[in-house]
N, C-alpha and C positions, 0 to 999 in steps of 0.2 A: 504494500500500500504506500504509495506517495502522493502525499495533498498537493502538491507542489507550495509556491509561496503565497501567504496571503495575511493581511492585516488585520485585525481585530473589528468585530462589528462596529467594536464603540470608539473605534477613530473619528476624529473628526475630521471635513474633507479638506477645511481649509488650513490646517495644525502641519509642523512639518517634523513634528515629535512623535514620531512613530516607527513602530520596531512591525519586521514582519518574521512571520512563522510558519516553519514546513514541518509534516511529520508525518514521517515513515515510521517502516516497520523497526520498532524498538530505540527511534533515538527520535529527537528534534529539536530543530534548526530557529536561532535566531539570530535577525540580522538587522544592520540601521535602514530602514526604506529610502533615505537619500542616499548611501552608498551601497549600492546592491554588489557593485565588483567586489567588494571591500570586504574586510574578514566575518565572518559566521560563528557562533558558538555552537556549538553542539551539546546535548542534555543527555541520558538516558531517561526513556521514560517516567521510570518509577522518581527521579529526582523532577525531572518536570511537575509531574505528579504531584509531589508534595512540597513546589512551591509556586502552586496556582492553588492547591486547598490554602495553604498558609495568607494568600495575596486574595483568595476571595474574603474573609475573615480582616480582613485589614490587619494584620500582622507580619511585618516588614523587620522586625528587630533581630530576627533570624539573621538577617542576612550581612549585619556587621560582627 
């Protein structure tokens, strides 16, 4: 399965603050949508996972 690239419903169209997101089988991809050439993170699932439960939650403290 690859979604290929795509941005978040809740972008807004005129913001230039947005990150876009691919996900394949068992990993996914994040990248700056003004620099598409430009380097990608990559997650495994299960870490993606648990920090989009953590980010829906408003809970960011994890992350320092």
């Amino acid at each position: 399965m690859d979604t290929g690239w795509f941005k978040s419903s809740r972008s807004s169209g005129g913001s230039d603050n947005c990150v876009e997101v691919r996900i394949s089988s068992g990993e996914v991809g994040l990248r700056d949508s003004k620099e598409r050439s430009g380097p990608a993170f990559a997650f495994s699932s299960s870490v993606w996972g648990a920090f989009m439960a953590q980010a829906k939650v408003g809970r960011f403290d994890f992350l320092s």
